[in-house]
C-alpha positions as CSV (number, residue, x, y, z in Angstrom):
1,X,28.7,20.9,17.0
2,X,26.6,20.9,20.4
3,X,23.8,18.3,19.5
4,X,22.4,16.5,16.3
5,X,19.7,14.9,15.8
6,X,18.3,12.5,12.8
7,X,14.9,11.7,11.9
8,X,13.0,9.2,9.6
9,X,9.6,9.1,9.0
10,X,7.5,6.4,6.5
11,X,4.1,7.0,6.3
12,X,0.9,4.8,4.1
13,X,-2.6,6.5,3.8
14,X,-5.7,6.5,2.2
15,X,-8.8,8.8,1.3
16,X,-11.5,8.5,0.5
17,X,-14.4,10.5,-0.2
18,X,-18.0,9.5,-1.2
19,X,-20.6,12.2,-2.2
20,X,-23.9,11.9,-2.6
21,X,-23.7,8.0,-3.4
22,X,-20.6,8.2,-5.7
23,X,-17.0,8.1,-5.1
24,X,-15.6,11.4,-5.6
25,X,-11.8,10.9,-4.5
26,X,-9.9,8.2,-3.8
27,X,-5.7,8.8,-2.6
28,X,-3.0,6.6,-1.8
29,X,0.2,7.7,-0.5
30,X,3.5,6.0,0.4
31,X,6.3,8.1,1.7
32,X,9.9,8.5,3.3
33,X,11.7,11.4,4.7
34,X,14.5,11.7,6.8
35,X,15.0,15.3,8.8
36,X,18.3,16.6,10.3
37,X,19.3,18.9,13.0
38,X,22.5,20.4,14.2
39,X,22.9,23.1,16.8
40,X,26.5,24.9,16.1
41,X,27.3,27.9,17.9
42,X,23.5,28.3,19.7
43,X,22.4,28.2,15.7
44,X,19.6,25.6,14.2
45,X,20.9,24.1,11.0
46,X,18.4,21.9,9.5
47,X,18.3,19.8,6.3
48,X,15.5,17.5,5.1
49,X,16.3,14.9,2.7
50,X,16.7,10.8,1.9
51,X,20.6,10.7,2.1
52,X,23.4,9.2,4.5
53,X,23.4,9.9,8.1
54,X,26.8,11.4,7.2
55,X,25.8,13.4,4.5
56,X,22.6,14.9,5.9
57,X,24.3,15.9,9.2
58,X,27.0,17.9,7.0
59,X,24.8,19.6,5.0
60,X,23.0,20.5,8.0
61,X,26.2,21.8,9.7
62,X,26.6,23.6,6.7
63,X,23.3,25.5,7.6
64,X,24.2,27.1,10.9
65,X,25.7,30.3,9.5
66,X,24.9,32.2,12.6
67,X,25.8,32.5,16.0
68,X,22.1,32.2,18.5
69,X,21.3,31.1,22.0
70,X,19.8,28.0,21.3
71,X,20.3,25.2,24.0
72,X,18.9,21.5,24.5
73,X,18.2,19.7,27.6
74,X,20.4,16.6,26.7
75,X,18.1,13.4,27.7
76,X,18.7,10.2,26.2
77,X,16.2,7.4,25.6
78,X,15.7,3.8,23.8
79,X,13.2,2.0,23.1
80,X,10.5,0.2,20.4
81,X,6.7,0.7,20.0
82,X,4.4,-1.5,17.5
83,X,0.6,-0.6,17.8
84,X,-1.2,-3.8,18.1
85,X,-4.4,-3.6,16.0
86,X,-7.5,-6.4,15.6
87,X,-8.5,-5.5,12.1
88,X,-5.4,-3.7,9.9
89,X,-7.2,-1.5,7.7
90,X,-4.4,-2.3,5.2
91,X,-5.5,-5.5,4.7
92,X,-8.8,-4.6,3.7
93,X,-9.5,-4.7,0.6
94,X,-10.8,-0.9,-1.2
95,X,-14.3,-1.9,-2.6
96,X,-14.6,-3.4,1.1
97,X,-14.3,0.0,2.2
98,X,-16.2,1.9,-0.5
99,X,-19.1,-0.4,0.3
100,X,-19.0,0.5,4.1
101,X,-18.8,4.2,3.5
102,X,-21.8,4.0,1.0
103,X,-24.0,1.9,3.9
104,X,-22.9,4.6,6.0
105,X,-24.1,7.3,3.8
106,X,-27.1,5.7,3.0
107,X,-28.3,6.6,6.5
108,X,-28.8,10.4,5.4
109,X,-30.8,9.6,2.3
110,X,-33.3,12.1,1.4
111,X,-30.8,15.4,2.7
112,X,-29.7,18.5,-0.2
113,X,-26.2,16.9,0.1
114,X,-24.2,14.0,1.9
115,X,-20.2,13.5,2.3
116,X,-18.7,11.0,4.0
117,X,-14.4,11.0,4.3
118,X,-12.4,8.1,5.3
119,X,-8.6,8.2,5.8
120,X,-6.3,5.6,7.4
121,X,-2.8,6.5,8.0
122,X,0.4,4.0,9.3
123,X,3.2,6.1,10.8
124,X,6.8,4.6,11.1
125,X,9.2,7.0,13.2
126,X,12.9,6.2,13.7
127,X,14.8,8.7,15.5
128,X,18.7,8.8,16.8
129,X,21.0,11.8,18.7
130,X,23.9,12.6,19.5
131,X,23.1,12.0,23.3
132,X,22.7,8.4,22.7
133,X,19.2,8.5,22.1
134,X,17.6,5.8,19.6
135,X,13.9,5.1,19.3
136,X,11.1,3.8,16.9
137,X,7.7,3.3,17.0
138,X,4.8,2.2,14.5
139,X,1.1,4.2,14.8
140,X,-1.9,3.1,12.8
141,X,-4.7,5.9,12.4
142,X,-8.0,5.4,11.0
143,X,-11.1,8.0,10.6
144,X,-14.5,8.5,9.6
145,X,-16.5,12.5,9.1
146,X,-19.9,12.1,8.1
147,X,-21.9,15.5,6.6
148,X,-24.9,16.5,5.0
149,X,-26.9,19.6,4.1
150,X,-30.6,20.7,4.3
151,X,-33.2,23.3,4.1
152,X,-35.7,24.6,6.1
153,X,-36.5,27.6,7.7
154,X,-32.8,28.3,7.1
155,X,-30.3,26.4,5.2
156,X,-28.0,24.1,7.6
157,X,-25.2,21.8,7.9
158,X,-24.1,19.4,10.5
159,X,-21.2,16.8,10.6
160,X,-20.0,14.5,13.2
161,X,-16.2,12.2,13.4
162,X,-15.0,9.8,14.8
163,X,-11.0,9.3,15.0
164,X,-9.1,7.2,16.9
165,X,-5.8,5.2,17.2
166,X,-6.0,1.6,16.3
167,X,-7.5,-0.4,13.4
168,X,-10.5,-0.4,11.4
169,X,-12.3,-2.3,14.6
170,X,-12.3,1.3,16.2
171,X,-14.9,2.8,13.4
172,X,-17.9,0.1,14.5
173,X,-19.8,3.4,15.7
174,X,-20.3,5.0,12.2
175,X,-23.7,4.4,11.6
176,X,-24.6,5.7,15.4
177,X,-22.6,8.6,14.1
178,X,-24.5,8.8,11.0
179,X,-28.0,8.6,12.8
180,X,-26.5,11.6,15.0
181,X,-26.3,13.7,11.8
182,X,-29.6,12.7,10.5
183,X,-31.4,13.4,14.0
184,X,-29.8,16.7,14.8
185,X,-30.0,18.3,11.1
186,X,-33.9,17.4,10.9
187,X,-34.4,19.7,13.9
188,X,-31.4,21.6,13.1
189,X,-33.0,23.6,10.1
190,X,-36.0,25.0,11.9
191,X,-34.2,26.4,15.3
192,X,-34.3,29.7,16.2
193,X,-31.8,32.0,16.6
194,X,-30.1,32.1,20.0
195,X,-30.7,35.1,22.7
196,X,-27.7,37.4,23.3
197,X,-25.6,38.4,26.2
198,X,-23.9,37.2,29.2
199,X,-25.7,34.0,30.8
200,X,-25.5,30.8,32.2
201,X,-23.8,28.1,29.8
202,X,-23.2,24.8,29.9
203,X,-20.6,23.6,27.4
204,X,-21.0,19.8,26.4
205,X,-17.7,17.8,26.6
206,X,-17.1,18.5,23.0
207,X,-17.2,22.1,23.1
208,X,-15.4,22.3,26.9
209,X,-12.8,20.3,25.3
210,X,-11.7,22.7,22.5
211,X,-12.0,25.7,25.2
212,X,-9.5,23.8,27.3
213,X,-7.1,23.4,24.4
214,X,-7.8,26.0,22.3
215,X,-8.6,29.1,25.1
216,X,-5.8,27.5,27.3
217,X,-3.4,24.4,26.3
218,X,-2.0,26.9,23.5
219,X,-1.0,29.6,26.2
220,X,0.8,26.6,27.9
221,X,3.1,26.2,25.0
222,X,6.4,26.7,26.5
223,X,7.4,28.7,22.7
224,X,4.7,30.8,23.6
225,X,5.7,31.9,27.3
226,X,9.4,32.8,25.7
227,X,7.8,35.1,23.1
228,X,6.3,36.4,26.1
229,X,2.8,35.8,24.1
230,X,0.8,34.1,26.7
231,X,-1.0,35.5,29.8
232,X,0.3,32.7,31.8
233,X,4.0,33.9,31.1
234,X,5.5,33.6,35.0
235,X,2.4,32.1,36.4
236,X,3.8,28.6,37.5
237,X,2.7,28.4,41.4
238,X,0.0,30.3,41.0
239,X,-3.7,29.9,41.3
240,X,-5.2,30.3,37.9
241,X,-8.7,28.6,38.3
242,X,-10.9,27.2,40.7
243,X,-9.6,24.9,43.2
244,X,-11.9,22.0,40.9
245,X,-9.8,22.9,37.9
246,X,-7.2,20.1,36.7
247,X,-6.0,20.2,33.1
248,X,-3.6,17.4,32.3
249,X,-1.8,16.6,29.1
250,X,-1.4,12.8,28.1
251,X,-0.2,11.1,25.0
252,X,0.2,7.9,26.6
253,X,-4.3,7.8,26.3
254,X,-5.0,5.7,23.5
255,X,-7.0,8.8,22.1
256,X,-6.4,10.9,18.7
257,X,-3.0,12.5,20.3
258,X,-1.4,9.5,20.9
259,X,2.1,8.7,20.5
260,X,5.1,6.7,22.9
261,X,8.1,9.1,22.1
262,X,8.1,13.1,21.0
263,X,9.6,14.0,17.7
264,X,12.6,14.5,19.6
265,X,12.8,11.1,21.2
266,X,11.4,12.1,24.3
267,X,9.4,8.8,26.3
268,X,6.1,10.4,26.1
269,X,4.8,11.2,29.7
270,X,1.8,12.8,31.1
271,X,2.0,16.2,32.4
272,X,-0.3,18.3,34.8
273,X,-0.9,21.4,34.0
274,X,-3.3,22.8,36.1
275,X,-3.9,21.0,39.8
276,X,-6.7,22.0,41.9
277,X,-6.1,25.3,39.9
278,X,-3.1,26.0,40.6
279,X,-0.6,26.0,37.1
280,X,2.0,23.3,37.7
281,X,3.8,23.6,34.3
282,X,3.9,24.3,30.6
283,X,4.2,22.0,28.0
284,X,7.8,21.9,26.8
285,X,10.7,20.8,24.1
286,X,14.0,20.3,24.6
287,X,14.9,23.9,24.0
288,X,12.3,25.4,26.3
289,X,12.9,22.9,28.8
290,X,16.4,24.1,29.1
291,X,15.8,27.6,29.2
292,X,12.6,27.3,31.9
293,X,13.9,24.3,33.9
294,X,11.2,22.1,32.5
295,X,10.6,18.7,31.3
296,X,10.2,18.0,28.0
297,X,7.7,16.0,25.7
298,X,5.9,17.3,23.8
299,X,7.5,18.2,20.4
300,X,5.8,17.4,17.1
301,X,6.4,17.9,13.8
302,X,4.5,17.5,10.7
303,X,6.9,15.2,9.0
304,X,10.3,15.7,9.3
305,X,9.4,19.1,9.3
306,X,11.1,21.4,12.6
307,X,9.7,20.1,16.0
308,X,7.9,22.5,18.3
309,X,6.0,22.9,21.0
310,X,2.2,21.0,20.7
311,X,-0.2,19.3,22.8
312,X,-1.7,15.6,22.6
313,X,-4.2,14.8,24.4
314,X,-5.4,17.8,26.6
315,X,-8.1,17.0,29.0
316,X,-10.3,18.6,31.7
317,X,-10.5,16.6,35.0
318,X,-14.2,15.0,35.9
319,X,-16.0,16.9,38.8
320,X,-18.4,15.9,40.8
321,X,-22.0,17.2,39.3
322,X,-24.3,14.6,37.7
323,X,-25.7,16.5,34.1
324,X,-29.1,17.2,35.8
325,X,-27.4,18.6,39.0
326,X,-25.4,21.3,35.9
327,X,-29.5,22.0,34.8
328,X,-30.4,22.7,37.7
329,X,-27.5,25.0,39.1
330,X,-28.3,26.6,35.6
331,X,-31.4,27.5,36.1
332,X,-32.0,29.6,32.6
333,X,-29.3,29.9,29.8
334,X,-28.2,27.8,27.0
335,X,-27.0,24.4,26.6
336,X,-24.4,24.7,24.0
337,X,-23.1,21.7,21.6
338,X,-20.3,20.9,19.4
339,X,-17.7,23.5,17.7
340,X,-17.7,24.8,14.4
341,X,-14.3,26.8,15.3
342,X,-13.4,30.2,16.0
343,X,-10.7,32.1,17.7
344,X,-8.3,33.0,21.0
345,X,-5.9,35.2,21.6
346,X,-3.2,33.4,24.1
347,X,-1.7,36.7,24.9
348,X,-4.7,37.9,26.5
349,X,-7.0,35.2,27.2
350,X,-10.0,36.2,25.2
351,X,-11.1,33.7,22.7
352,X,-14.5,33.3,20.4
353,X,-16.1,30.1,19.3
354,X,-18.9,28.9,17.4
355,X,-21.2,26.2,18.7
356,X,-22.7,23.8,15.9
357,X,-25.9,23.9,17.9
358,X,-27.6,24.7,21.5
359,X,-30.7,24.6,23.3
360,X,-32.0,27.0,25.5
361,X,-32.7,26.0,29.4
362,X,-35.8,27.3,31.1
363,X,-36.4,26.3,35.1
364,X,-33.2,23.8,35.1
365,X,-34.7,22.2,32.2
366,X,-33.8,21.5,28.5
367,X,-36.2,23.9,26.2
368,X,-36.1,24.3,22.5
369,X,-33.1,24.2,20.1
370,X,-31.0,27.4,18.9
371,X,-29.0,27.7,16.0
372,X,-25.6,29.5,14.7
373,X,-24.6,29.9,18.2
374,X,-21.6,31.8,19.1
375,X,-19.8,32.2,22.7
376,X,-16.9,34.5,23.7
377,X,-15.2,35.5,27.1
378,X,-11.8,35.4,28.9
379,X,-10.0,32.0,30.0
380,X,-9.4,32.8,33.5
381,X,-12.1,34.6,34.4
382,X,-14.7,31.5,33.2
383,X,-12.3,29.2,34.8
384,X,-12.5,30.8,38.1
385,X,-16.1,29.7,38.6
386,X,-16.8,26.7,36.9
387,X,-18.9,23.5,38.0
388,X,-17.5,20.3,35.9
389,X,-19.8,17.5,35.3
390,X,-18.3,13.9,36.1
391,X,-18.2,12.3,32.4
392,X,-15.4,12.8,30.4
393,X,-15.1,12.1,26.6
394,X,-12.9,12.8,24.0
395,X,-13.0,14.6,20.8
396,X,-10.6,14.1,17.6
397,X,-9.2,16.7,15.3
398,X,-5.8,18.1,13.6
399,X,-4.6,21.2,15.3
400,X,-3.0,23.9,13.2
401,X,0.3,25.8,14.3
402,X,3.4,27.3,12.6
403,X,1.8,25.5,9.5
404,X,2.4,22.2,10.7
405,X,-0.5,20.3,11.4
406,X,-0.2,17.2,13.6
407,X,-3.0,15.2,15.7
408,X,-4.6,15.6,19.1
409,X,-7.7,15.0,21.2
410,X,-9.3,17.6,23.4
411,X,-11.3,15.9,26.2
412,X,-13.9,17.5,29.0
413,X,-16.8,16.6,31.3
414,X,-19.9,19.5,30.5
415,X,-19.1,22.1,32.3
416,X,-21.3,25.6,33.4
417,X,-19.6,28.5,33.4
418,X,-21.3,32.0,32.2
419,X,-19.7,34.0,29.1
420,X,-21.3,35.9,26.5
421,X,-23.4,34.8,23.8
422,X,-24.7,35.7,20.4
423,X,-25.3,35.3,17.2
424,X,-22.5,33.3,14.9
C-alpha cells in the first residue's frame, strides 16, 4: 500500500420550493458517509461506506486489482475550521421561512408564473491519511433563486440568485433580487431580437465570469492537460492573453466556492493562473501535482464520492476602465447581461453561451433592450484584446463535471471584447 486516505462527510439541508403562492416542496435531509482510498501497485481502490477505519481500508485494498501509474504528492496537514454565522438558519423555525419566501414572491404578483427555491445546507468534513494528515472543518450554505414567467410580444422568463457562504443574515438582499426580476421581465417580453455577427461586446460581470470559468478555468484542470484535452496543455510560461489579464483561483474568498481544506486535506490556498497574461499554473490534485510538479488544492468531490480536479472561486482581475469609459471605447455593439448556459470545448477553445438579456449600444451609449442573445468565439483570441472594467462581483452556481456536482463562484469586472453574436 503506497497511500490511504479516509473521508467522512455529514451533511443537513433543506428545500424549499414555493410556486405561485403555495408550497410545492419542502425536503429535509440528514446524512453520513465515509469514503476510502488506497493506492496499491499505482492502482485506485476505493470503497464508500459507514464502517471501521479498518474495515473500509481493507475492502478498499481489496479493490486495486490492477497494476497503474498512479502517484500522490505526499503533503501532510492539520487543522480545524467552524464557520462562524450571525443568524443559523437551523434554528429558524420552517413557517418562519415559508413566510419569508412567500413576502419574497409576492413582489412578482400579477406575472403567468412565479417560483421561488430556498436551500440551506451544513457540511461536516473529517479527513485523515496515511501521510499524517488530519483535518475537519464545518460550512454552512444558504440560497435563494427567484423566477417568474410572462407574455408579451414573446413569451419570457427571467430568474435571478443569490448564494453565499454564511447564515441566513447573508439572504437580506432577496427582495432587491426579486424587484430585479420584476423590472427586467416587464421590459424583457417586448425586446427585440438581437443583430448578428462579429461586434463590439461588453459582457457584464456575470456573464465575464462564467467565460472565465467556463471558456478557460476548465482548460486549467490539471486532469484535463494529462488527457491532453485542453489547448493550454504545455503552455505554462507563456503569454496567453493581454498583458491586463490576471485570472486567479481562491477558495479562501468567502464566496459560493469556499472551503479551508480540499477533499484531499489540502490547506486551501489561492492560486494564480494567469498573471499579466502570462499562464502561471493549472489547477491541481495530488495526483496531477506529482506528475506536473504542481501544487495541489483543488480536489472536490460530491460526497465521498472520488476527488478530482475543480475550481472554487475563479475570478477575473479589476482593470482600470470606469463602465462609461467600456461605452465609450464601444462605440456601437451590445451590452450583454447574465447567462442562461451554453457550451465550450476546452480542447480547442471555442465555447457558446447564451445571454439572459442585452441592450444594444449606439454612439457609446446604452440603446434599447435585445432578447434571446447568444455569443460565441475562441478563448484566447477574445482574451488577447480585452479592456476590463474596475468592479468586480461574484456570481454563485453548482458546476457540473464527471457527474459530480460541487459549488463555486465565477467572479469578473465588465469586460469589452468583440466575438460573434446571434440569435439563441
Amino acid at each position: 500500500m503506497e497511500f490511504y486516505d479516509i473521508r467522512t462527510v455529514e451533511t443537513e439541508s433543506l428545500s424549499i420550493q414555493i410556486e405561485n403562492g403555495k408550497v410545492e416542496k419542502l425536503k429535509f435531509d440528514k446524512s453520513r458517509s465515509k469514503g476510502f482510498r488506497v493506492l496499491k501497485n499505482g492502482f485506485w481502490g476505493f470503497f464508500e461506506g459507514d464502517v471501521s477505519d479498518s474495515e473500509g481500508l481493507k475492502l478498499a485494498e481489496e479493490n486495486a486489482v490492477f497494476k497503474g501509474d498512479a502517484e500522490v504528492l505526499e503533503v501532510s496537514n492539520s487543522g480545524k475550521y467552524k464557520m462562524k454565522v450571525k443568524e443559523n438558519p437551523f434554528d429558524i423555525p420552517i413557517d418562519q421561512k415559508i413566510q419569508f419566501l412567500k413576502d419574497v414572491e409576492k413582489v412578482l404578483k400579477g406575472f403567468l408564473n412565479t417560483k421561488v427555491n430556498y436551500f440551506e445546507n451544513l457540511r461536516r468534513f473529517r479527513y485523515v491519511d496515511s501521510c499524517g494528515s488530519e483535518v475537519e472543518y464545518e460550512v454552512i450554505r444558504v440560497g435563494i433563486s427567484v423566477l417568474a414567467v410572462a407574455k408579451g410580444k414573446t413569451l419570457q422568463f427571467y430568474s435571478k440568485r443569490l448564494y453565499k457562504v454564511g447564515g441566513f443574515e447573508k439572504l437580506k438582499e432577496s427582495f432587491e433580487l426579486a424587484e430585479k426580476v420584476k423590472e427586467v421581465l416587464s421590459k424583457l417580453v417586448n425586446a427585440s431580437p438581437p443583430p448578428s455577427g462579429e461586434m463590439n461586446v461588453v459582457m457584464d460581470s456575470t456573464l465575464a465570469g462564467v467565460f472565465i470559468h467556463e471558456a478557460f478555468g476548465h482548460a486549467v484542470e490539471a486532469d484535463h492537460i494529462l488527457q491532453g484535452a485542453s489547448v493550454l496543455s504545455g503552455r505554462i510560461g507563456e503569454v496567453v492573453a493581454s498583458e491586463d489579464v490576471t485570472i486567479c483561483d481562491n477558495p479562501l474568498i468567502e464566496e459560493f466556492g469556499f472551503y479551508p481544506f480540499d477533499d484531499e486535506g489540502v490547506k486551501a490556498h489561492e492560486t494564480i493562473i494567469v498573471e499579466d497574461g502570462v499562464l502561471k499554473s493549472y489547477l491541481h490534485n495530488r495526483e496531477t501535482a506529482k506528475k506536473l510538479n504542481g501544487i495541489p488544492g483543488n480536489a472536490r468531490a460530491e460526497g465521498v464520492d472520488i476527488p478530482i480536479v475543480r475550481m472554487s472561486n475563479t475570478y477575473l482581475k479589476p482593470g482600470d476602465y470606469t463602465f462609461e469609459e467600456l461605452l465609450e471605447e464601444c462605440k456601437n455593439g451590445v451590452y450583454l447581461i447574465g447567462s442562461r448556459g451554453g457550451e465550450t470545448n476546452p480542447a480547442t477553445g471555442y465555447f457558446h453561451f447564451n445571454a439572459q438579456y442585452g441592450y444594444l449600444i449606439k454612439n457609446g451609449e446604452i440603446s434599447e433592450m435585445v432578447r434571446d442573445v447568444s455569443l460565441s468565439g475562441n478563448t484566447l483570441e477574445i482574451l488577447k484584446n480585452v479592456k476590463i472594467s474596475r468592479d468586480l462581483s461574484f456570481d454563485p452556481g453548482f458546476c457540473g463535471k464527471a457527474y459530480q456536482y460541487v459549488p463555486v463562484a465565477d467572479g469578473a469586472p465588465n469586460v469589452l471584447c468583440k466575438a460573434v453574436v446571434g440569435g439563441a
